[in-house]
N, C-alpha and C positions, 0 to 999 in steps of 0.2 A: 467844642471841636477837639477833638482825640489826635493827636498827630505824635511820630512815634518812627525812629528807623530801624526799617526792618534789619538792616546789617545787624544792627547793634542787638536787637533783640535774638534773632537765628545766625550768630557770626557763622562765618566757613559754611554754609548752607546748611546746618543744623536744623534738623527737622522738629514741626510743633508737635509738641507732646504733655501740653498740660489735659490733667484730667477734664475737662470741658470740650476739648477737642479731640481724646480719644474716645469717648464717648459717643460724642457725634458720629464720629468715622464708623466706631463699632456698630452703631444703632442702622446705619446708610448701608455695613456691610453684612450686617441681618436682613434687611430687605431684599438688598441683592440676591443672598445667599437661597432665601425664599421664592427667587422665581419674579421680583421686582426690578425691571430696569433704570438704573438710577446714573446717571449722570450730571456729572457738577460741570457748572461753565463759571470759569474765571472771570476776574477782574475786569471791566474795560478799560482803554486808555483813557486817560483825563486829570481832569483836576489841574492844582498848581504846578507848572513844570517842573519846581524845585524838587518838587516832590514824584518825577515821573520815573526817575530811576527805581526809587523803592519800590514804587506801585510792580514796576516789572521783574525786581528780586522779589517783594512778595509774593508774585504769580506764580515762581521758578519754587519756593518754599512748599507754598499751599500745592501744587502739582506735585513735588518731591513726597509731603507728607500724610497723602491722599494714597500711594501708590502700594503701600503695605498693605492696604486693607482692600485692596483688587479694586479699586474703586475709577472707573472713566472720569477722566480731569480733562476738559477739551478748553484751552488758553485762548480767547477770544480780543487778547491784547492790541494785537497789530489790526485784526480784520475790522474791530471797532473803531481806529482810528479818525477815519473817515464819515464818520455817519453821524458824529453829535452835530447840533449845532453850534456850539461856540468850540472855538480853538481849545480853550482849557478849562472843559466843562465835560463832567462825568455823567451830567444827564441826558436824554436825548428826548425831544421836543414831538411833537405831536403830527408835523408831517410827511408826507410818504418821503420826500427824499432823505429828511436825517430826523426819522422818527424811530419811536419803538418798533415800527411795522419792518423798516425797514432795519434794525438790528434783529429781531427773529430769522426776518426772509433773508438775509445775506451769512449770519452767524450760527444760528439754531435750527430754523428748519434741515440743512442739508444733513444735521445729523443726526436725525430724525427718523431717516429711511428705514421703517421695519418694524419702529417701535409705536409710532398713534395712524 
């Protein structure tokens, strides 16, 4: 288990920039750039509380460092809050009220209109 503060690693909202990650970005903004609709959905809410503030500066970083390379970053932090089934649990469980089904149908479908 990997745990790690983002403050400390991105202080003053310092954008990510190591080669692994510019990489990626670049490679997402060649698809784009070809006529590829690409869209990244952030983090959801969850996990250990202690840990909930990070998870939402990491979401505000990875949005910030997405943003150079024209890239749609749609933050699905708050909207997921509600749909797992445990209170402090990053997964979501198999039925229609706090399933996958329903983090698509309330988070990802509506922003969908146009592209599948």
């Amino acid at each position: 288990n990997r745990s790690y503060d983002a403050r400390e690693k991105y202080p003053n909202g310092e954008l990510i920039a190591d080669q692994k990650f510019v990489d990626f970005a670049s490679a997402l903004q060649t698809y784009q750039n070809a006529g590829v609709k690409v869209i990244i959905f952030g983090l959801p809410y969850g996990g250990d509380l202690s840990r909930q503030a990070d998870r939402e500066y990491y979401d505000t970083i990875l949005s910030n460092s997405l943003a150079p390379y024209g890239l749609q970053y749609i933050s699905v932090m708050q909207g997921s809050k509600g749909l797992k089934p445990n209170n402090n649990d990053v997964h979501y469980g198999r039925s229609e009220a706090s399933g996958y089904n329903a983090y698509f149908e309330t988070l990802i479908r509506p922003t969908l209109d146009g592209v599948i």
